[in-house]
LOPA-269112 format. One record per residue (C-alpha): x, y, z negated. Coordinates in steps of 0.001 Angstrom, whole numbers, plus 500000, padded with zeros to 6 digits. Each point is the difference from the previous one (the first is absolute). Layout:
N
+--------+--------+--------+
:      u :      v :      w :
+--------+--------+--------+
:      X :      Y :      Z :
...
+--------+--------+--------+
//
This chain:
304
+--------+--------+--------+
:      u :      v :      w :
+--------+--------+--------+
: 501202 : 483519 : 511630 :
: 503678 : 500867 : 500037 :
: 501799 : 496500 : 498640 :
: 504102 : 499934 : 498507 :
: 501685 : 499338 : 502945 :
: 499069 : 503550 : 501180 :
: 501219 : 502714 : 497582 :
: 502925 : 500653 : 501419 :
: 500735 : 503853 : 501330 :
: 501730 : 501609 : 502911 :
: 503537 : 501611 : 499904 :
: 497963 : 503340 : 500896 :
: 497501 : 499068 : 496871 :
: 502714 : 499106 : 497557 :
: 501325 : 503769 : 500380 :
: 496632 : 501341 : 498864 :
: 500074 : 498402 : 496547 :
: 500656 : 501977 : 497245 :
: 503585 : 500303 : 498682 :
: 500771 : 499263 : 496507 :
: 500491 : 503574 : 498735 :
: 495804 : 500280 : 501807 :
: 498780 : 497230 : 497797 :
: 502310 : 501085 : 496830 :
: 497429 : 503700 : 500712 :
: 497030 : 497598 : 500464 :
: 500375 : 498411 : 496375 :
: 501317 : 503100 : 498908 :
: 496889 : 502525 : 501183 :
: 497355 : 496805 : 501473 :
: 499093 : 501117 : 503021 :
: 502367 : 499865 : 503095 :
: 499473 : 501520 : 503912 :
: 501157 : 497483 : 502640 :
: 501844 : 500419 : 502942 :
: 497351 : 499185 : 503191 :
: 498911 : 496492 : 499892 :
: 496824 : 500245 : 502920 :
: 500215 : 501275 : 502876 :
: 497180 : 502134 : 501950 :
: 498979 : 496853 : 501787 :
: 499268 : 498278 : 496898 :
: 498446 : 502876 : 498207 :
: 497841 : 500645 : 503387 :
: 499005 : 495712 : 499675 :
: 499364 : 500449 : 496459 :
: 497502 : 503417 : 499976 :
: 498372 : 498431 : 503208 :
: 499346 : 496619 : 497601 :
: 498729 : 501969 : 497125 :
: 497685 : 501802 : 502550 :
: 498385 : 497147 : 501072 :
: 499737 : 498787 : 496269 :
: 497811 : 503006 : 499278 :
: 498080 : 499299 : 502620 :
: 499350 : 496249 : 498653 :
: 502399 : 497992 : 501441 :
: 501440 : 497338 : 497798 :
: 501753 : 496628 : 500805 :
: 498916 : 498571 : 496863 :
: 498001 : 500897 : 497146 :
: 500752 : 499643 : 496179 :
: 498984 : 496432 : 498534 :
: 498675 : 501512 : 496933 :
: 499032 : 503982 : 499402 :
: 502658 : 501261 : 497253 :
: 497868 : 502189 : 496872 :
: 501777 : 503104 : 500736 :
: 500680 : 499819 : 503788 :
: 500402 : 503224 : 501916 :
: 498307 : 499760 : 503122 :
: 498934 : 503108 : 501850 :
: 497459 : 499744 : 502339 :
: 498318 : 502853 : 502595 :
: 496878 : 500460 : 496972 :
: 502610 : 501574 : 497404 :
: 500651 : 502876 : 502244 :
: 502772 : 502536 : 501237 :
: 501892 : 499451 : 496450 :
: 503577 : 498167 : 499598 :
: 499907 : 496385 : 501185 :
: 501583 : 497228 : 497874 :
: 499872 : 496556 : 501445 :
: 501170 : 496983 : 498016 :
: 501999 : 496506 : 501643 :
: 500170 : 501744 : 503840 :
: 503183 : 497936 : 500210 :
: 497648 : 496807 : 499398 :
: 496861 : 500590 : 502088 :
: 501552 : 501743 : 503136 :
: 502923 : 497692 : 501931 :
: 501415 : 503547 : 500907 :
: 500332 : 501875 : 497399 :
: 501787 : 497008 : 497838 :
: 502651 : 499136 : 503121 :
: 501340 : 503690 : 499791 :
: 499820 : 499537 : 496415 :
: 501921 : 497239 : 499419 :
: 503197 : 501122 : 501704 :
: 502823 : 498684 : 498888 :
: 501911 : 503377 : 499828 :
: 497556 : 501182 : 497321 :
: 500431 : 497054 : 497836 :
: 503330 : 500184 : 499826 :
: 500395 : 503880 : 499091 :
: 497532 : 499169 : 496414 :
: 502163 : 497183 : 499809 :
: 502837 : 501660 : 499213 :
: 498702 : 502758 : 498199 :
: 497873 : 497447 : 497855 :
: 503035 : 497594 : 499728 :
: 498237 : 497164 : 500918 :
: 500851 : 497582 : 502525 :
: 495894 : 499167 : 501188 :
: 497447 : 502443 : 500781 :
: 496450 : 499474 : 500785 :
: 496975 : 502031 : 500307 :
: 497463 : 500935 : 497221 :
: 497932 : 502173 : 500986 :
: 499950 : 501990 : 503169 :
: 497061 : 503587 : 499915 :
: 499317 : 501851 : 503206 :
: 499647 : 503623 : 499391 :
: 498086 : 502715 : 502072 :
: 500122 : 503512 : 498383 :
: 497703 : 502431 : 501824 :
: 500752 : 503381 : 500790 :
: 497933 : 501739 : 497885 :
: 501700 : 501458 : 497158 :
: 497296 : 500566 : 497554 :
: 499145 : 496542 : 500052 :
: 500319 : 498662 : 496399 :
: 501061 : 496087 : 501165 :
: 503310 : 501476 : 501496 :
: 501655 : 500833 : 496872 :
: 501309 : 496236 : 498746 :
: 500907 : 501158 : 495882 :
: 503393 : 498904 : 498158 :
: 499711 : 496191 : 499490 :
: 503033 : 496966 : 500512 :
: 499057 : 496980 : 501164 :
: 500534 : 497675 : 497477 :
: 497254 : 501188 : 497950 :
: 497797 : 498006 : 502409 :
: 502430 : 496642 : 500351 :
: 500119 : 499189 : 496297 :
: 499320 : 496408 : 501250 :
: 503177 : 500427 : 501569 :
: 502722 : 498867 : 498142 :
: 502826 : 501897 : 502152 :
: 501543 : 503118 : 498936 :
: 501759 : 500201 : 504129 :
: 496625 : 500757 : 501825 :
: 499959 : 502626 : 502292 :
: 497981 : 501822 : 502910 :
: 501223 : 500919 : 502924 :
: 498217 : 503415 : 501534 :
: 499849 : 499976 : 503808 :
: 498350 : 503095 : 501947 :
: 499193 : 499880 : 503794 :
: 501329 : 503138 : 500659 :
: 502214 : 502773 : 498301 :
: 498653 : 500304 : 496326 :
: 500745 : 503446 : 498198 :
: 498509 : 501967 : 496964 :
: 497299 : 501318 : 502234 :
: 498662 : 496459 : 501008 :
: 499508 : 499549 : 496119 :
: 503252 : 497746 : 500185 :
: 500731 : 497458 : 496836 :
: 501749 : 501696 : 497097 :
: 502465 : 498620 : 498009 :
: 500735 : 500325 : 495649 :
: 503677 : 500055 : 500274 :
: 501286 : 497468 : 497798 :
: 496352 : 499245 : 498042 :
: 500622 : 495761 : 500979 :
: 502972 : 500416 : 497058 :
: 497092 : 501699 : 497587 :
: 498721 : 497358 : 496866 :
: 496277 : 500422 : 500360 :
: 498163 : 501766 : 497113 :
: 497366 : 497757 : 498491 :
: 496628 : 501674 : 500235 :
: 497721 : 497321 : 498810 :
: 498314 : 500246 : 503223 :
: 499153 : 497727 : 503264 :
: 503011 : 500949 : 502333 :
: 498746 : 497640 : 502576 :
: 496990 : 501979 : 500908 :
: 500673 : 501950 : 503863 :
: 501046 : 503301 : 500069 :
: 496952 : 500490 : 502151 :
: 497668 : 499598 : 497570 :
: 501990 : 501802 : 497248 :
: 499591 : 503874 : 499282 :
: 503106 : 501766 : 501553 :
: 500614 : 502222 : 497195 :
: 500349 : 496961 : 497718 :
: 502286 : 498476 : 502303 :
: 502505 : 503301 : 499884 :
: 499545 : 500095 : 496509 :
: 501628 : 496355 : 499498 :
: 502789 : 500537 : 502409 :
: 501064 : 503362 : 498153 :
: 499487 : 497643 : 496904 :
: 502118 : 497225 : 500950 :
: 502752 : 502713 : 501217 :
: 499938 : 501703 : 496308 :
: 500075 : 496251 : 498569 :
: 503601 : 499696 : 501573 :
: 500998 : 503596 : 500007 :
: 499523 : 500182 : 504072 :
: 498871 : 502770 : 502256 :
: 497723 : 499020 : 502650 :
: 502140 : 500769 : 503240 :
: 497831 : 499693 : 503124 :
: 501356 : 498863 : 503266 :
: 498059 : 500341 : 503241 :
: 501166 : 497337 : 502437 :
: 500651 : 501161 : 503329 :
: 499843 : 496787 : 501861 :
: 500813 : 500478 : 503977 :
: 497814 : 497603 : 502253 :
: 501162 : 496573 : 499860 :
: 501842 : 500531 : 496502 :
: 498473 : 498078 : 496798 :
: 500183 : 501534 : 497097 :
: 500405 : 497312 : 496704 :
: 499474 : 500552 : 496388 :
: 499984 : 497614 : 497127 :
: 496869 : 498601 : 498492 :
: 500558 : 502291 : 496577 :
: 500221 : 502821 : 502167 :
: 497755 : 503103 : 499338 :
: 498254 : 501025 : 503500 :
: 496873 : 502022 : 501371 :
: 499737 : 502217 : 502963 :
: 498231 : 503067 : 500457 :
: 497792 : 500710 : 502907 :
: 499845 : 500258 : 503359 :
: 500667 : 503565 : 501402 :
: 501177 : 498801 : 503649 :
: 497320 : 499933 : 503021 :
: 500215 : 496478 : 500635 :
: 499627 : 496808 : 497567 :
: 502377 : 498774 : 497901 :
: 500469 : 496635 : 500821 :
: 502075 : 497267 : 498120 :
: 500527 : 496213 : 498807 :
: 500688 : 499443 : 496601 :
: 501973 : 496686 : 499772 :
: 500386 : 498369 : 496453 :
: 502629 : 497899 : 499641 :
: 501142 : 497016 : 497390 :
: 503023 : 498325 : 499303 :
: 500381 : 495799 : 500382 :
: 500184 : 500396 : 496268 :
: 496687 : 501105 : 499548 :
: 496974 : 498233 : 498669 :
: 496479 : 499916 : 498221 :
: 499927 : 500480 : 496136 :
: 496659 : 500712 : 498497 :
: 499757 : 503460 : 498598 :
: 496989 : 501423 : 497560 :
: 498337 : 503474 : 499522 :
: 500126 : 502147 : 496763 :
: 496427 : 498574 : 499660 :
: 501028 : 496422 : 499930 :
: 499279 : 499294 : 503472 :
: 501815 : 498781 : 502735 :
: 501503 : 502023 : 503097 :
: 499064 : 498301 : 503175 :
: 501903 : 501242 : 503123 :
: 498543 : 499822 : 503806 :
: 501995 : 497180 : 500416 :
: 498886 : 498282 : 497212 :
: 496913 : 498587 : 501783 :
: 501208 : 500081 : 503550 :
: 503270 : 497820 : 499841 :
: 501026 : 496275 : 499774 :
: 500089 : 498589 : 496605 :
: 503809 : 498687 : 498595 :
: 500014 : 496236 : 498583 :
: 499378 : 501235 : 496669 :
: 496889 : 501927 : 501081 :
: 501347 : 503497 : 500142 :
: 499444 : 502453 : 502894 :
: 502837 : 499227 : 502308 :
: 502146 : 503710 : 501178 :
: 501646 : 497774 : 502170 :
: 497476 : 498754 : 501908 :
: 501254 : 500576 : 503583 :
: 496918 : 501116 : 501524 :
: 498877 : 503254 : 498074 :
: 503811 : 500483 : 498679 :
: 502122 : 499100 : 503045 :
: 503901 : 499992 : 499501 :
: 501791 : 503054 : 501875 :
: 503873 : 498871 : 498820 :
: 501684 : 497541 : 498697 :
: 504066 : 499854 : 500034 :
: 502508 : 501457 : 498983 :
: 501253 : 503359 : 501527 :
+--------+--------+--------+
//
């Protein structure tokens, strides 16, 4: 695992940060498109690790299987792919993760001075456009890290290749992390996968009538080795794949130093439990740890 003594960046790295007028837009809007933080030899490392992941490899397997872990495997079919804590099991796939670079862009737009992992999904979208798994409804992440007491978390998007409308590319609410949520009286935390889509629409053109909002959409155009970021209150889907080949992408959640457990309960009474919940370390006081450096490894710490 990367340790303190390396997060440090290049003079070449340093000038693809975001300026401060770039992360002014990112709290403004929450999203922001980065300059090009991998090159093709690290995108060609990482798609040839997260080939031989579907085909089984893994350098180390979870200690404990999470309640709501997505795991593809060759059974479910030709639909989209979603595989959960890649940047734990496979050596590869977390190295290229970890880079230092990346940790210290959603540092500054998060204004935090440590990042680590949270979560980190390997997506596969097929090319078949009347596949119903490809279209991802309007959700923000927080809904599912209510045990997370930070309001800085963020995900960083990262294609293998050039990612356009056509590839069913994310797709941004302009602005919609600034929104105060409308209570519905319902379970937020449940997945946008198993939620009806038209119910989902229906509470984001809600919540933009609750604070007098239109919903402005914005399709990221992210060329290869660009990341695009948005902020964990940050209204997202994508639509589906229309290009001949797979879309293919990591999507790398991300938590500030600040961040830790707090326990969080349903509309029913009972309690939310997260992946990580059950997976890692406990603190001294018995709480699942967010800091525990092997499932949530540190990507920066310092100041920029």
């Amino acid at each position: 695992m990367t340790t303190a003594t390396e997060f440090h960046l290049t003079e070449a790295e340093h000038a693809l940060l975001p300026t401060p007028e770039e992360v002014a837009g990112y709290r403004e809007h929450g999203w922001y498109l980065s300059r090009r933080l991998f090159g093709d030899e690290e995108l060609d490392a990482l798609q040839a690790a997260t080939e031989k992941y579907y085909e089984g490899h893994r350098d180390r397997e979870l200690p404990v299987r999470p309640p709501n872990l997505a795991s593809w495997e060759p059974a479910h079919g030709h639909v989209q792919r979603h595989n959960d804590y890649v940047h734990y099991e496979s050596d590869a796939i977390g190295a290229i993760l970890r880079k230092p670079l990346l940790g210290a862009v959603a540092a500054l737009l998060s204004g935090a001075a440590e990042i680590r992992v949270f979560q980190a999904t390997l997506i596969y979208k097929p090319p078949v456009a009347e596949e119903p798994t490809n279209r991802v409804p309007w959700h923000f992440d927080k809904h599912y890290w209510q045990t997370s007491s930070s309001e800085r978390m963020l995900t960083a998007f990262l294609p293998f290749h050039d990612c356009r409308e056509e590839n069913g590319t994310i797709t941004m609410v302009d602005g919609s992390h600034r929104w105060r949520e409308l209570d519905s009286g319902e379970d937020s935390t449940r997945h946008f996968a198993r939620r009806d889509r038209s119910e989902l629409e229906e509470i984001l053109a809600a919540n933009a009538r609750f604070n007098g909002q239109e919903v402005r959409k914005v399709p990221m155009v992210i060329p290869r080795g660009h990341v695009s970021f948005h902020h964990c209150r940050t209204y997202h889907g994508s639509g589906p794949n229309l290009a001949a080949t797979p879309r293919r992408a990591v999507s790398l959640h991300l938590q500030d130093g600040g961040n830790e457990y707090r326990g969080h309960t349903r509309p029913d009474g009972s309690p939310v439990v997260y992946n990580h919940d059950v997976v890692v370390r406990r603190t001294p006081d018995g709480r699942p740890d967010y800091a525990d450096p092997q499932i949530c490894p540190t990507v920066w710490r310092g100041a920029l």
